[in-house]
C-alpha positions as CSV (number, residue, x, y, z in Angstrom):
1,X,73.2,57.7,58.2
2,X,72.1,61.1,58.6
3,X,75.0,64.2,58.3
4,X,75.7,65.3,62.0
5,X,76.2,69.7,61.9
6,X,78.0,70.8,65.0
7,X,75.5,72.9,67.3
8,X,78.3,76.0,66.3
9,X,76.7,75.8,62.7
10,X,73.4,74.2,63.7
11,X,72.3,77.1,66.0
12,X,73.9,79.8,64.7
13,X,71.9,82.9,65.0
14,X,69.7,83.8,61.7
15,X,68.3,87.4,63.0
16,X,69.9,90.1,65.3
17,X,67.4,89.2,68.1
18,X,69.2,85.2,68.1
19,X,72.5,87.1,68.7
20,X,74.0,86.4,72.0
21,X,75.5,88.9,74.4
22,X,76.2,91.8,71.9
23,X,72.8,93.9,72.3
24,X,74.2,97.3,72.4
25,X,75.9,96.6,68.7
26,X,72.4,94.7,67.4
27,X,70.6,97.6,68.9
28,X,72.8,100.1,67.2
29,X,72.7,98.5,63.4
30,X,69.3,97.8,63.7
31,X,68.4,101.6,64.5
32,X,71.0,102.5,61.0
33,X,68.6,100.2,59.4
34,X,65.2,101.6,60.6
35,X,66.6,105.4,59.8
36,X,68.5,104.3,56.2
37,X,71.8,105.4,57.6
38,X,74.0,102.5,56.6
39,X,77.2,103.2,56.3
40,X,79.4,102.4,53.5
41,X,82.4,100.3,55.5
42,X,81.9,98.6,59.1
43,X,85.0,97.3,60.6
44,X,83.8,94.2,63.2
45,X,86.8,93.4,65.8
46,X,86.5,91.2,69.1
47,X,88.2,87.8,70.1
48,X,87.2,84.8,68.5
49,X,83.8,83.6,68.1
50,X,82.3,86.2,69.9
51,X,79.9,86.7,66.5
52,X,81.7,88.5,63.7
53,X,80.9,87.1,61.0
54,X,77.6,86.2,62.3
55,X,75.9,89.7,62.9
56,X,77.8,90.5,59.8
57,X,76.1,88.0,57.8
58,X,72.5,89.4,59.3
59,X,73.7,92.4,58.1
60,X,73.6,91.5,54.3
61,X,70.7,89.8,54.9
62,X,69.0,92.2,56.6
63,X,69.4,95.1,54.3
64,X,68.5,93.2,51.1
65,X,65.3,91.9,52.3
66,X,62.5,93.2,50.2
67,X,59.6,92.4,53.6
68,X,61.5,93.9,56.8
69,X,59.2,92.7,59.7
70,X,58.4,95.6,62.6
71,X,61.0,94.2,64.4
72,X,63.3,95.1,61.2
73,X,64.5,91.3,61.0
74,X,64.5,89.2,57.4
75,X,61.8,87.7,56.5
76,X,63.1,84.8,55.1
77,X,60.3,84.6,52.7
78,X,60.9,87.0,49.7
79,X,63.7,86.2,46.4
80,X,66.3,87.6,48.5
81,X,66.3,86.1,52.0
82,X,65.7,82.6,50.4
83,X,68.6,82.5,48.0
84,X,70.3,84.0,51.0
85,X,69.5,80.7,52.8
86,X,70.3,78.6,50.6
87,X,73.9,80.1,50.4
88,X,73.1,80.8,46.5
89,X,72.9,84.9,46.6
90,X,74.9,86.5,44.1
91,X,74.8,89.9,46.3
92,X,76.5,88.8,48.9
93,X,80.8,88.1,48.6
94,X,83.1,86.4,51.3
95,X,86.5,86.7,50.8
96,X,88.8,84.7,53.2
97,X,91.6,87.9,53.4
98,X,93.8,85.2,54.7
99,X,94.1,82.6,52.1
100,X,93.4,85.7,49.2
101,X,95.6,88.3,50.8
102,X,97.3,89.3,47.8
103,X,96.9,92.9,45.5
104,X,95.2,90.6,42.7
105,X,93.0,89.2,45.1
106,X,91.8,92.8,46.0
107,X,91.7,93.6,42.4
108,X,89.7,90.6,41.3
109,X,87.0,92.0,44.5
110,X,87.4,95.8,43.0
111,X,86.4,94.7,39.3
112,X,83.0,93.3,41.2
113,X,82.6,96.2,42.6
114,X,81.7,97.6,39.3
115,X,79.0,95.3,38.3
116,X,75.7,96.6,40.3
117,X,73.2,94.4,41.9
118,X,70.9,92.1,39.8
119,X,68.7,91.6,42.5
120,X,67.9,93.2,45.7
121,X,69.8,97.2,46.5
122,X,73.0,96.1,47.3
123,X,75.9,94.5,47.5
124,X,78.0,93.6,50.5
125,X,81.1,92.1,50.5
126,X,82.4,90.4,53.8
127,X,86.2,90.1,54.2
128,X,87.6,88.1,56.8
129,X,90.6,87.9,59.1
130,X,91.2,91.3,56.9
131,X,93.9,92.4,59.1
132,X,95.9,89.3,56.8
133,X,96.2,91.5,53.9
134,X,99.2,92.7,52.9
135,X,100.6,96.3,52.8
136,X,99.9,96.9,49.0
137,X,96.8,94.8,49.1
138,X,95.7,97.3,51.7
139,X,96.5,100.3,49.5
140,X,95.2,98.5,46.4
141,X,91.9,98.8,48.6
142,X,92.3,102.3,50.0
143,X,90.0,104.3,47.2
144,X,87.6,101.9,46.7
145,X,86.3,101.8,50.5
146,X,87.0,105.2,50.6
147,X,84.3,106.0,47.5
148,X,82.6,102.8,46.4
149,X,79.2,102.9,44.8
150,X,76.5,103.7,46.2
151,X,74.8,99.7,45.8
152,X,78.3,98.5,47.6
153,X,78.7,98.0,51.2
154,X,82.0,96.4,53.1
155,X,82.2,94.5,56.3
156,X,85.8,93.6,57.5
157,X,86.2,91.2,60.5
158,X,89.6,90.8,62.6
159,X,90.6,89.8,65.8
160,X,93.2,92.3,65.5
161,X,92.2,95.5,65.1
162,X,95.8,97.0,65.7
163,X,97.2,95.5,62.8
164,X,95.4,97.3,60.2
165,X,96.0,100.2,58.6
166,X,94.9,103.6,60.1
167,X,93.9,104.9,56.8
168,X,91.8,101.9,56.7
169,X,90.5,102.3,59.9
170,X,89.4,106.2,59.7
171,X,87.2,104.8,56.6
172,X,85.1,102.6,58.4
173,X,82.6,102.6,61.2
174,X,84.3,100.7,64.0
175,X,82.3,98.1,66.3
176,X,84.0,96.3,69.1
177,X,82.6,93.3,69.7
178,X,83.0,92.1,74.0
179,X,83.3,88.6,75.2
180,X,80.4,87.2,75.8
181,X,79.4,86.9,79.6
182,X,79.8,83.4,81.4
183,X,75.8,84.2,82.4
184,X,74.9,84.2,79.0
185,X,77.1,81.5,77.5
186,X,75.4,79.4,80.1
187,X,72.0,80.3,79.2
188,X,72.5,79.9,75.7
189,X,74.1,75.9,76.0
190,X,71.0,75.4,78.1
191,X,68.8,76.3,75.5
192,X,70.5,74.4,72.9
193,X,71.0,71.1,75.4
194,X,67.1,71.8,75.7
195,X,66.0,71.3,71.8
196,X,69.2,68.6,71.9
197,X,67.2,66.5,74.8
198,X,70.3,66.8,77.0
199,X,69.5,66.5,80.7
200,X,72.2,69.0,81.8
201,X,73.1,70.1,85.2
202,X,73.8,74.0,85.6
203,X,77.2,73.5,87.3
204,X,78.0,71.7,84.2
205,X,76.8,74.4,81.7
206,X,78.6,76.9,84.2
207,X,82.0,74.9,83.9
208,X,82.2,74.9,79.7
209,X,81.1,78.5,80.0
210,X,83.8,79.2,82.1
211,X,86.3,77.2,80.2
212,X,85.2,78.8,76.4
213,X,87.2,82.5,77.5
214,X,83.8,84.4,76.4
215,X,83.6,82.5,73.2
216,X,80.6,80.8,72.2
217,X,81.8,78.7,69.2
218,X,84.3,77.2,72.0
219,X,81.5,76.8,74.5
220,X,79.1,74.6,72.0
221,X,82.2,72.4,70.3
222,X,83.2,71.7,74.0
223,X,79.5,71.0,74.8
224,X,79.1,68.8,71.6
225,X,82.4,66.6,72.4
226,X,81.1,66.0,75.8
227,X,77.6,65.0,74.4
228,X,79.7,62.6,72.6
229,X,81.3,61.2,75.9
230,X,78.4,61.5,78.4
231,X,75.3,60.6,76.0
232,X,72.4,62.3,76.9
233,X,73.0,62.9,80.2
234,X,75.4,66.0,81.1
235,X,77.0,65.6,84.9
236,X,79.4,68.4,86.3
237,X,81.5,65.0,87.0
238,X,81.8,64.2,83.4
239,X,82.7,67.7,82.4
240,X,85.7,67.4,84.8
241,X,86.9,64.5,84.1
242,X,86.8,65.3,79.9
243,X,88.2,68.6,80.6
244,X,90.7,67.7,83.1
245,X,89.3,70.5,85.4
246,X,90.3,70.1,89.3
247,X,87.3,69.6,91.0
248,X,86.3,72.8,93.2
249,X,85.6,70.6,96.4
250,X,89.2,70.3,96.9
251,X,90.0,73.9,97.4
252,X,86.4,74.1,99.9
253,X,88.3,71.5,101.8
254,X,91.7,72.9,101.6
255,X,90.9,76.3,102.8
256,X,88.7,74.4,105.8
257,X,92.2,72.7,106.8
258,X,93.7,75.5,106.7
259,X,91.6,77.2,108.7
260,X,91.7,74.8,111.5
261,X,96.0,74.9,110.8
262,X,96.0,71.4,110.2
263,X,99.3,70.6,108.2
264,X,98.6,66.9,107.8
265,X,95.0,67.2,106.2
266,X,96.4,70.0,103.9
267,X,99.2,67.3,102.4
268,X,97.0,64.6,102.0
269,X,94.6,66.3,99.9
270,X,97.6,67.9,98.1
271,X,98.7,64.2,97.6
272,X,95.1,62.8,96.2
273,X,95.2,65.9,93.6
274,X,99.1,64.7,92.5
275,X,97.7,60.9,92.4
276,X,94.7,61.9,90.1
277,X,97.4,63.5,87.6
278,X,96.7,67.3,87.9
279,X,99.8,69.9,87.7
280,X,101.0,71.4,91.2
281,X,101.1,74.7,89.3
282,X,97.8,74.2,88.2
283,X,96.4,73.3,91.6
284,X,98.3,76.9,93.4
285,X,96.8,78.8,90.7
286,X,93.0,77.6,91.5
287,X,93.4,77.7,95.1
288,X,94.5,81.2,94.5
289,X,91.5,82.2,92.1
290,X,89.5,80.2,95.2
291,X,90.6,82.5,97.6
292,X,89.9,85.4,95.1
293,X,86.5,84.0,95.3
294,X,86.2,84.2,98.5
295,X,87.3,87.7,98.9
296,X,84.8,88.9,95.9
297,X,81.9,87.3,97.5
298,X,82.2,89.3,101.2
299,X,81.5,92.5,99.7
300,X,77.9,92.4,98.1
301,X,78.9,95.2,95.3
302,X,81.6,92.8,94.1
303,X,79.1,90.0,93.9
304,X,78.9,90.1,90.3
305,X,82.5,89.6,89.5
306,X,82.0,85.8,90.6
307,X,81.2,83.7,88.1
308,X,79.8,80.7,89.5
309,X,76.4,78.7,89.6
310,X,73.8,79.7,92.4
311,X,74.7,76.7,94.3
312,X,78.2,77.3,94.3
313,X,77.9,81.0,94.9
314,X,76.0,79.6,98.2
315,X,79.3,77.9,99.4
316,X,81.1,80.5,98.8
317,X,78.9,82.7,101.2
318,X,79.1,80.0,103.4
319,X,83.1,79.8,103.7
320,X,83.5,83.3,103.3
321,X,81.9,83.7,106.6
322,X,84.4,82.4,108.6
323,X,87.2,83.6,106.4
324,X,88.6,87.5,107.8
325,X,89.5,89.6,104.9
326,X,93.0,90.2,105.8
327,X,93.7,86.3,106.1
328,X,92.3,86.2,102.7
329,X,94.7,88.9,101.4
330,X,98.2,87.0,103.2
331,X,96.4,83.5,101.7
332,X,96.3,85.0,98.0
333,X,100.2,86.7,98.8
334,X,101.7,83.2,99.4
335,X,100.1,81.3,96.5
336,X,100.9,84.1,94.3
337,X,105.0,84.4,95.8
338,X,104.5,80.1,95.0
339,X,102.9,80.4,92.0
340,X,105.4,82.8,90.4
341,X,108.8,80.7,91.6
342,X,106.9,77.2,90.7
343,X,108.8,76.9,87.3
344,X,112.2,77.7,89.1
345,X,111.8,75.2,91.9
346,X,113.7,71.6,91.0
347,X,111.8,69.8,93.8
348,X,108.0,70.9,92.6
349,X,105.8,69.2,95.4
350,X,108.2,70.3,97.6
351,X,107.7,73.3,97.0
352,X,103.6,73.7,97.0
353,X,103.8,71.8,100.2
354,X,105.8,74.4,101.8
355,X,103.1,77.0,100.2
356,X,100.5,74.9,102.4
357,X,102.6,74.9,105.5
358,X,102.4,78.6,105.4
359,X,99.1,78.7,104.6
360,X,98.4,76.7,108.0
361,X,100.4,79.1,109.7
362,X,98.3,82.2,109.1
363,X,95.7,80.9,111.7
364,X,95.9,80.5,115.4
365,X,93.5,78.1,117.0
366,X,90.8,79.8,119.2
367,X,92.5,79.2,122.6
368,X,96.0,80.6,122.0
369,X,94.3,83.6,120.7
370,X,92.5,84.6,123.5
371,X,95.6,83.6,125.7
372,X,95.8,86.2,128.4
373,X,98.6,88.8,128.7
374,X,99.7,87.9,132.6
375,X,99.7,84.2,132.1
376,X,101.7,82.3,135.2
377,X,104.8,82.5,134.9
378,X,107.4,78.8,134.9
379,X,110.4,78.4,137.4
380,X,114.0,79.0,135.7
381,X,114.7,75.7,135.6
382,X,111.7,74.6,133.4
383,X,112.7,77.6,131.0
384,X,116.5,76.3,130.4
385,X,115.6,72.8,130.6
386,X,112.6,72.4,128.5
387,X,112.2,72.5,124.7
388,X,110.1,74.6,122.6
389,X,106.6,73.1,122.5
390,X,104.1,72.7,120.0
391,X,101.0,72.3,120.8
392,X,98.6,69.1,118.8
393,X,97.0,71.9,115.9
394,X,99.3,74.7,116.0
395,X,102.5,75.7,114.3
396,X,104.0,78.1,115.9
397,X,106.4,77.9,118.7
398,X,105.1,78.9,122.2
399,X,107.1,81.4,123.8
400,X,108.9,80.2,127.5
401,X,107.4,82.6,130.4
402,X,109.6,84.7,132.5
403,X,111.0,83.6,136.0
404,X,109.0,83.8,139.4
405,X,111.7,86.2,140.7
406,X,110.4,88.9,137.9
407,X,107.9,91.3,138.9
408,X,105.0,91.0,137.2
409,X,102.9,93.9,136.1
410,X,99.1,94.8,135.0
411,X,100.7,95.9,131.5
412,X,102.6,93.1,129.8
413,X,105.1,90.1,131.4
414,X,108.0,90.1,129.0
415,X,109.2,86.2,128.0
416,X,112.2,84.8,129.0
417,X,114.2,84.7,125.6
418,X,116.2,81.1,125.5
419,X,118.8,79.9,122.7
420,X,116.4,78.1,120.9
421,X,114.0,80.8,121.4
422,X,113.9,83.9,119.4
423,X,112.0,87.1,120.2
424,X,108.6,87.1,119.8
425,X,107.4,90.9,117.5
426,X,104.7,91.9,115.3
427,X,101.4,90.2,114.9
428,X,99.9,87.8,112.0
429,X,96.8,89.0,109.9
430,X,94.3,87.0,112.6
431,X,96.0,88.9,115.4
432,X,98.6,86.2,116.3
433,X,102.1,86.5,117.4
434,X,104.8,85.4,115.1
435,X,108.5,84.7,115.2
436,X,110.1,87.5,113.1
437,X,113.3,86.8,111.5
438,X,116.8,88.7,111.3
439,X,116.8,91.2,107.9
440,X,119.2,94.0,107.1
441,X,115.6,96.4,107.4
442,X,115.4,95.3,111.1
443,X,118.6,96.2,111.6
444,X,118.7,99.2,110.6
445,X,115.5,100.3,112.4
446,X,117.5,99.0,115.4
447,X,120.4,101.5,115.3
448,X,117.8,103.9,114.3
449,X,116.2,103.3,117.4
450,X,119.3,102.9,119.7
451,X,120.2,106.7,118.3
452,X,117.0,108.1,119.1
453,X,116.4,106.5,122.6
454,X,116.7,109.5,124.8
455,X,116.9,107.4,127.9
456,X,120.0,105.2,127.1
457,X,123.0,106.4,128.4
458,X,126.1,108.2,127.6
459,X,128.9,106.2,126.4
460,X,132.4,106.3,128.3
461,X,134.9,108.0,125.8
462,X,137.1,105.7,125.2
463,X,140.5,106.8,123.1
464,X,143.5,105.3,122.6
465,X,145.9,106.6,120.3
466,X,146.9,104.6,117.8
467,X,149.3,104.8,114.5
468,X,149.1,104.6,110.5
469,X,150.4,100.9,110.6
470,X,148.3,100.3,113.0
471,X,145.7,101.4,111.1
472,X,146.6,99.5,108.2
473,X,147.2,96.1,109.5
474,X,143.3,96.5,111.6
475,X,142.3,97.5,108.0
476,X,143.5,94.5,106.0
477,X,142.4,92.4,109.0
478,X,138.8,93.2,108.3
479,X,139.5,93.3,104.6
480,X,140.4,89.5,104.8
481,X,137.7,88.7,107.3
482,X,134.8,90.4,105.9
483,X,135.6,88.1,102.1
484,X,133.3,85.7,103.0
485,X,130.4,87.7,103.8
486,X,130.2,91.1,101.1
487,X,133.0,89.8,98.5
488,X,132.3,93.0,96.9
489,X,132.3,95.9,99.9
490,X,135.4,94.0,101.2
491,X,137.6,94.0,97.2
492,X,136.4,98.2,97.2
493,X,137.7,99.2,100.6
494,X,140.4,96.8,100.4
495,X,141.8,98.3,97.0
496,X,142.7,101.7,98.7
497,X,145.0,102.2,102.0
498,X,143.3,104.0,104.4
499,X,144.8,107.7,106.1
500,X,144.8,108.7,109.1
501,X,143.5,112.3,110.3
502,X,142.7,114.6,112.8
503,X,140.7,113.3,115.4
504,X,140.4,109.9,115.3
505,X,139.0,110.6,111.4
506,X,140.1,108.0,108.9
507,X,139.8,108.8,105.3
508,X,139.4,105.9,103.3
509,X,138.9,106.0,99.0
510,X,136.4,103.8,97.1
511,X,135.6,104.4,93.5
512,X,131.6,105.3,93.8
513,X,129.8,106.7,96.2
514,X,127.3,103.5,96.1
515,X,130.0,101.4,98.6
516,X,130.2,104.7,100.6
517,X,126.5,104.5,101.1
518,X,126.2,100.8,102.2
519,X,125.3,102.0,105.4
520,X,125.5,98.0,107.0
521,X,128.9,97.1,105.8
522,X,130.4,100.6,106.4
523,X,128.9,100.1,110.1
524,X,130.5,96.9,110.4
525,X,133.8,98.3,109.8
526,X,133.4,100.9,111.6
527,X,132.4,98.6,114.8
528,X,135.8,96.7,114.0
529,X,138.1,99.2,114.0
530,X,136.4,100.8,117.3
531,X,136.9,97.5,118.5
532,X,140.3,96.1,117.7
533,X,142.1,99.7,118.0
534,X,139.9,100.2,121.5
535,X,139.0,103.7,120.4
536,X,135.1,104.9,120.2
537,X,136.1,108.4,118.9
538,X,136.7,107.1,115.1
539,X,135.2,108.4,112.3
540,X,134.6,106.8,108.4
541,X,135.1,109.5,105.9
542,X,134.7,108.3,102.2
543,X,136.7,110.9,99.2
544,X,136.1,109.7,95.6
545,X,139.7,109.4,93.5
546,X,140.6,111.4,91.0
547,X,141.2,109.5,87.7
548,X,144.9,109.9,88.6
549,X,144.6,108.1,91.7
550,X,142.6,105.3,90.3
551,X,144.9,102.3,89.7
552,X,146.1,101.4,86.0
553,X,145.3,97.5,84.5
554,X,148.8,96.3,83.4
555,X,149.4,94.7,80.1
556,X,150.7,91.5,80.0
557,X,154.3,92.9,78.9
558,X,154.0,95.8,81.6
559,X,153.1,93.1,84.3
560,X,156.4,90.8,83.2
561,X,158.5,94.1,83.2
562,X,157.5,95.1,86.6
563,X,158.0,91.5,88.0
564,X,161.4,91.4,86.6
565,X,162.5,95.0,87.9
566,X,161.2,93.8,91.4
567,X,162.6,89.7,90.9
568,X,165.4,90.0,88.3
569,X,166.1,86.8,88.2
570,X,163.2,86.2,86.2
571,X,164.8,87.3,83.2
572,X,167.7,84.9,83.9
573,X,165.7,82.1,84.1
574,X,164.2,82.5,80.7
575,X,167.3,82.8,79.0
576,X,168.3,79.7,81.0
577,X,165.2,77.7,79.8
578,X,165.4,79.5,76.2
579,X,161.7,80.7,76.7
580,X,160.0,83.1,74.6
581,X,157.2,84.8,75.9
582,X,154.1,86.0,73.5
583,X,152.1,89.1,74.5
């Protein structure tokens, strides 16, 4: 039976010019090469299998050839390149730095640096995963990298460049390797399924390149495991279902339902991706990135940010089309809020389904859109009488018209408001009304708008006189009534008795200025009081205490002393019951 070599190893790039997706650093050690400036330390960093080790390799290779072609790659023919390929050179060292990360193992690599080349000009040593050494080990290795022999030439590979030393790092020539492009990844598997004689589809290649993260060592184990699965023929169907990928035709059809607002066909799908086993979380995040797709798409100098096959980049188009940016934008909003709250949420399909609810609610069917201003108005009777209705593929509640006795004008016919009814504000991202509910921020835009309404009128001065206990038993009335809404605002005005001053003005204390600025609770008292005392003239004024005013905890020895000077029979009754207290 014949050894099987996974296509990482088996197609692993021998010269620069097989190296995929790094051409600016190929370009730029190839040109050291051709002018003899090679440096005596490179540093390679860059995410995982992204080609490290593998352009550092070429490297050694390349500078101990004795036949550089014109293209200044090995030859693969001379002393040098063949003992190279046979993994028998004795200029080239790899040290794993972290298995050997000790100041013995760095040592052990500095005595070999002594020893020149027996063949070929130099020697390079290779040390992996270097940021692994350890502090001394790192000092142990300062001087040498910083002077080694002329013959002696270091390449260091991490993945995390921040981790090492700067002193190491101002000795070496730095190259920072990118992840490799989803384009190119899928170029690369397609050449490899090629010389493999796997019939591939491109959505398929498109899906592992997508799934490797930019690394092509992940992108050909995931295509040789699904070789193993599929055989010799590679379907996009096959890759889903061995990765466990949701299948993109579910967000296509989610976003269509939710353009049309249809609730039910947006839960049913939902319920066909839980029945299939895929993660709710999972599901909101794609739809999201689907929706990012979307967006990308519409604007042609984004086009490149979408990584997708042609055909898929042709649905896209397609759906875009019909998809406004805004509603896009509100779309992406929602799933993110959902997204973020998922792992909080105890009922979790609950709680995506209400994410496609909204969803349905951001469009208005074509009709109710173009609705006229001046529609015809219903009798007063139909208005009390009937129900909010709902009409078969909308969501929102349709607002009751006004009566026949109200005038109507060429401007705007303003809706009979009913109990069940609230008032309709605002407008949705496709230009839709939508019921806007109560907030402290609306609120306070209202009294901001009530003061600056020029054409309200004056209110009738209303001022009855009114007394200090009269003050205080309207204060602690609001005190105990307000507990239930602001616990807080109601224990800080409630721990200070209120005075009363000139002019209706009533001085009350709170201990920072924060509950003095609660501008809707400090309202609601002061409505109260204007209220229950039947005086509009009255005026909050907040003072700060002085640390002398500011009430002192008791111990629990002062608290039993002051209960007993105010209920002496306190202290009888312990003596009577022999009680000791312990404070």
């Amino acid at each position: 039976m014949e050894n099987f070599i996974v296509s990482a190893r088996k197609y692993r790039p021998a010269t620069f010019k097989q190296v995929v997706g790094q051409d600016s650093i190929t370009s730029t050690l190839q040109n050291a090469i051709r002018n003899n400036q090679v440096a005596q330390a490179f540093l390679f960093t860059g995410p995982r299998g992204v080609g490290k080790t593998t352009c550092a390799r070429i490297l050694a290779k390349t500078i101990n050839c004795e036949n550089l072609t014109d293209t200044l790659e090995p030859c693969n023919r001379c002393e040098s390149c063949i003992a190279f390929n046979n993994n028998a050179s004795f200029n080239i060292h790899e040290l794993d730095a972290a298995s050997n990360n000790s100041v013995e193992d760095i040592r052990t690599l500095v005595d070999q640096v002594r020893i020149p080349p027996q063949v070929g000009k130099y020697k390079v040593y290779i040390i992996d995963e270097v940021h692994m050494l350890s502090q001394a080990a790192f000092n142990a290795f300062l001087k040498t990298l910083e002077e080694p022999p002329a013959y002696a030439k270091f390449i260091l590979a991490t993945t995390e460049k921040h981790k090492i030393l700067p002193t190491i790092l101002s000795r070496c020539q730095i190259f920072d390797f990118k992840r490799i492009s989803v384009e190119d990844i899928a170029g690369h598997l397609a050449y490899v399924a090629k010389n493999e004689g796997v019939d591939a589809e491109v959505e398929a290649l498109h899906i592992i390149a997508q799934k490797a993260d930019g690394a092509l060592r992940d992108a050909l184990s995931t295509f040789d495991q699904i070789v193993s699965y599929s055989g010799k023929e590679l379907t996009y169907k096959q890759v889903i279902e061995n990765l466990n990928i949701l299948d993109y035709e579910y967000y296509f059809r989610v976003t269509d339902a939710m353009l049309a607002g249809d609730i039910s066909q947006l839960l049913l799908v939902f319920n066909q991706i839980i029945e299939n086993g895929f993660d709710g979380q999972d599901f909101i995040t794609g739809l999201n990135e689907h929706f990012r797709n979307l967006l990308v798409i519409k604007d042609p100098a984004t086009l490149e940010l979408l990584l997708a096959s042609p055909s898929l980049k042709e649905r896209y188009n397609k759906q875009a089309a019909s998809c406004p940016a805004e509603l896009l934008m509100e779309a992406m909003k929602i799933c993110n809020k959902y997204d973020l709250d998922y792992k909080t949420s105890n009922n979790k399909r609950l709680h995506i389904e209400i994410a496609l609810m909204q969803l349905s609610r951001l469009v208005f069917a074509p009709q109710e859109r173009q609705m006229p201003k001046t529609a015809a108005p219903s009798p007063p009777s139909v208005v009390k009488e009937k129900p909010v209705q709902y009409s078969e593929k909308k969501t929102e509640p349709q607002p009751q018209q006004a009566s026949l006795k109200q005038p109507v004008t060429k401007t705007e016919t303003k809706p009979l408001q009913t109990p069940e009814q609230k008032p309709v504000t605002g407008t949705g991202t496709s230009g839709k009304s939508k019921i806007k509910h109560i907030s402290i921020k609306d609120s306070l835009e209202a009294l901001k708008r009530k003061d600056d309404n020029k054409e309200t009128k004056e209110e009738e001065v209303i001022a009855t006189e009114f007394d200090q206990q009269k003050l205080l038993d309207t204060w602690h009335s609001f005190v105990e009534s307000y507990k239930s809404k602001s616990p807080s605002f109601a224990a800080a005005i409630g721990k200070y008795d209120p005075v009363l001053k000139e002019n209706f003005t009533i001085e009350y204390k709170v201990d920072n200025i924060i509950i003095a600025q609660d501008v809707l609770n400090v309202t609601a008292l002061l409505e109260f009081l204007k209220k229950e005392l039947k005086n509009n003239q009255i005026s909050l004024k907040h003072v700060l205490p002085k640390k002398t005013d500011k009430k002192v905890a008791y111990t629990d020895r002062e608290r039993f002393e002051e209960m007993a000077k105010k209920y002496p029979g306190i202290i009888k009754l312990k003596d009577q019951l022999n009680l000791e207290l312990e404070f």
